[in-house]
C-alpha positions as CSV (number, residue, x, y, z in Angstrom):
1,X,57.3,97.0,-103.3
2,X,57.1,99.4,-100.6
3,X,53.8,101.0,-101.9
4,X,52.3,97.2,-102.3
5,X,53.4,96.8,-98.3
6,X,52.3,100.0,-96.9
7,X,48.5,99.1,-98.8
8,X,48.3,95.7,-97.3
9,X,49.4,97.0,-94.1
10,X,46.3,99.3,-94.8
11,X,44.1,96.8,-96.0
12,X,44.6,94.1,-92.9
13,X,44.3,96.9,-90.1
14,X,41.1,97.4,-91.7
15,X,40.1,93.8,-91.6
16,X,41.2,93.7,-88.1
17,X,39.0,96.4,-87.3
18,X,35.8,94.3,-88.3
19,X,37.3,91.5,-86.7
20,X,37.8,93.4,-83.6
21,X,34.3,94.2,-83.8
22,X,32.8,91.0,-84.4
23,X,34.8,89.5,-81.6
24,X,33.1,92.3,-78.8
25,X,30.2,91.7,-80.6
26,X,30.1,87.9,-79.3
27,X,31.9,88.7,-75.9
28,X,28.6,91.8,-75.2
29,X,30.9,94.7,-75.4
30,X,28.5,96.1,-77.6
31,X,30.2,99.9,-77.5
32,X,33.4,98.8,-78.2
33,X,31.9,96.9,-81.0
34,X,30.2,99.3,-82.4
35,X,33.3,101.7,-82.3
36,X,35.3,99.1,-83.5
37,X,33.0,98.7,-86.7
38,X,33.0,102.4,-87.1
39,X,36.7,102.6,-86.9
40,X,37.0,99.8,-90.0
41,X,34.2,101.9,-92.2
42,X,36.6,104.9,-91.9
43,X,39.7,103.1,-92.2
44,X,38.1,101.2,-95.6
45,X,36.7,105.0,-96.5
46,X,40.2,106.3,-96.4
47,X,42.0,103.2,-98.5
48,X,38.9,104.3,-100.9
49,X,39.6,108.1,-101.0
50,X,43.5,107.0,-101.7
51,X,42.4,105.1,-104.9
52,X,42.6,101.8,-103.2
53,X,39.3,99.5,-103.1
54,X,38.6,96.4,-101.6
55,X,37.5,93.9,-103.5
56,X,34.3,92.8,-101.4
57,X,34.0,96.2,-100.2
58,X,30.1,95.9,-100.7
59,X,30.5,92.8,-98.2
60,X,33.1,94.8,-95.9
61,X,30.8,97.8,-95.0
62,X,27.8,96.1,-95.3
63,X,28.8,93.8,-92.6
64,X,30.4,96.6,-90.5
65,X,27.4,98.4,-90.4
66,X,25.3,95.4,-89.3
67,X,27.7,94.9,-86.5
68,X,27.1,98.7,-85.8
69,X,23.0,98.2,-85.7
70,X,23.4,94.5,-83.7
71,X,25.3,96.6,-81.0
72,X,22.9,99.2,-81.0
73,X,19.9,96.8,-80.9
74,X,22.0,95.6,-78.2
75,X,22.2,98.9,-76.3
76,X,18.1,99.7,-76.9
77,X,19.5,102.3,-79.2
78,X,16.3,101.9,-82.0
79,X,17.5,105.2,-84.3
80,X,21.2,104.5,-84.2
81,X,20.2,100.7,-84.9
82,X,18.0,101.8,-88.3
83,X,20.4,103.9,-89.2
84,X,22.9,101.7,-89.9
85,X,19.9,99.1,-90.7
86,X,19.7,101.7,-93.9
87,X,23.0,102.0,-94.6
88,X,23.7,98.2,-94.7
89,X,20.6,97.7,-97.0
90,X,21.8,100.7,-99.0
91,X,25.1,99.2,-99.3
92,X,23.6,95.9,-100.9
93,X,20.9,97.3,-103.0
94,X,21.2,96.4,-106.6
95,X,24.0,93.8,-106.0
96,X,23.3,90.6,-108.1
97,X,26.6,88.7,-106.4
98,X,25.4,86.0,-104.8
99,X,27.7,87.3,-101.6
100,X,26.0,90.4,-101.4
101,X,22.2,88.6,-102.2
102,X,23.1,87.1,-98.8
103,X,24.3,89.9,-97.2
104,X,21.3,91.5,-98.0
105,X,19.0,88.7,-96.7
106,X,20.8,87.7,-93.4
107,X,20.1,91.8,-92.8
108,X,16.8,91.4,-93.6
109,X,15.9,88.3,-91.4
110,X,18.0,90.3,-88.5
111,X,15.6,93.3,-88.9
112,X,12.5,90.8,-88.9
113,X,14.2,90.1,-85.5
114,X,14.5,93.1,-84.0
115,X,10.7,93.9,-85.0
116,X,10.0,91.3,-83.2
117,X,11.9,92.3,-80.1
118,X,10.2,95.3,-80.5
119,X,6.1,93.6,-80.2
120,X,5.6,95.1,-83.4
121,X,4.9,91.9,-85.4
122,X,3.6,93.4,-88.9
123,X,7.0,95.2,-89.3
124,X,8.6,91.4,-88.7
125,X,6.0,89.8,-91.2
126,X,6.7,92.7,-93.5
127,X,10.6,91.9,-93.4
128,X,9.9,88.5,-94.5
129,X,7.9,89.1,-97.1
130,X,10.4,91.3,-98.9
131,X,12.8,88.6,-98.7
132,X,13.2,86.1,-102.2
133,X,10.9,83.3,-102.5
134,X,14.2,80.6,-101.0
135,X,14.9,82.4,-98.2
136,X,11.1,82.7,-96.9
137,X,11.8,79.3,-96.4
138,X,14.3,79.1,-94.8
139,X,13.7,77.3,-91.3
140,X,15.3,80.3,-89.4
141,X,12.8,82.7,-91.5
142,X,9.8,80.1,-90.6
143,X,10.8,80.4,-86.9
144,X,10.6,84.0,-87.0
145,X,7.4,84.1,-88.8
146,X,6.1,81.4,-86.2
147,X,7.1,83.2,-83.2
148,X,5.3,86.8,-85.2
149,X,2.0,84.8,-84.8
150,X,2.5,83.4,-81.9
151,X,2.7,87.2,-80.7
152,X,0.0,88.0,-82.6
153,X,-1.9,85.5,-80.9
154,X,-1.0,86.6,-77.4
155,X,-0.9,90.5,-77.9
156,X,-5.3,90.6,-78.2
157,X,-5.6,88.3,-75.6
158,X,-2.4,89.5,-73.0
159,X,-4.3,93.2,-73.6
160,X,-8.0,91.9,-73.1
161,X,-6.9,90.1,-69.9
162,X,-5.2,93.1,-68.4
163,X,-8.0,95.5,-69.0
164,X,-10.3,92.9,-67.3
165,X,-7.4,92.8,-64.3
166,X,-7.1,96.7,-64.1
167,X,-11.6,96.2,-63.9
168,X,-11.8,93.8,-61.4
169,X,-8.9,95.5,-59.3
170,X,-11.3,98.6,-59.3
171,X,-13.9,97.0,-57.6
């Protein structure tokens, strides 16, 4: 019995620890988020490394590392953000539960995001085309995709009409 205790002790510190994250995640404490998610994956690393698993531990650090990239999106921190970007996607790769299939594809529509953020709309486009057939059409994946040509739209034309700015300035 004491055993049992002492591992769900373990277990809900560690689920705290994503909660914690999430929660500074929403309030903008973006460090403390992304500590706070880094502080779960070890503590879920160490229940592993005693022989205790999660059961949604796919979920648990694929989610934990998404809160890691958001904050570091957050924080213009573009190689610490595709880092964890990776590991998240590494983390659902192969899965066929229909939990971590949308894992999987909420991470993909956040990196279609953050490509977007970013100006660089074939990167976006490419993100959505890698998602499954369903969630392409998903309104929130037709927004992003809207907004991607909308950009593309404005990118020729916001570049022509500077150059012709930065020309008649000269004269």
């Amino acid at each position: 019995q004491a055993r049992r205790w002492r591992l769900q002790q373990r277990e809900r510190a560690t689920h705290t620890g994503l909660l914690d994250a999430l929660g500074y995640l929403l309030a903008g404490r973006f460090i403390r988020a992304r500590k706070a998610s880094l502080s779960a994956l070890a503590r879920e690393k160490a229940l592993e490394a005693g022989g205790e698993r999660l059961v949604h531990a796919v979920q648990f650090r694929a989610l934990a590392h998404l809160v890691a990239a958001e904050s570091a999106q957050a924080l213009q921190d573009k190689p610490n953000r595709d880092e964890h970007l990776q590991q998240a996607l590494t983390h659902t790769a192969g899965r066929s539960t229909p939990a971590a299939q949308e894992i999987r594809e909420g991470i993909q529509l956040r990196a279609a995001r953050w490509a977007l953020v970013d100006r660089d709309v074939q990167a976006s486009l490419d993100w959505l085309d890698a998602l499954p057939q369903g969630a392409q059409r998903r309104t929130v994946a037709l927004r992003i995709k809207l907004k991607a040509a909308r950009l593309a739209r404005q990118t020729p034309v916001a570049l022509e009409t500077a150059r012709l700015l930065a020309k008649h300035r000269a004269f």
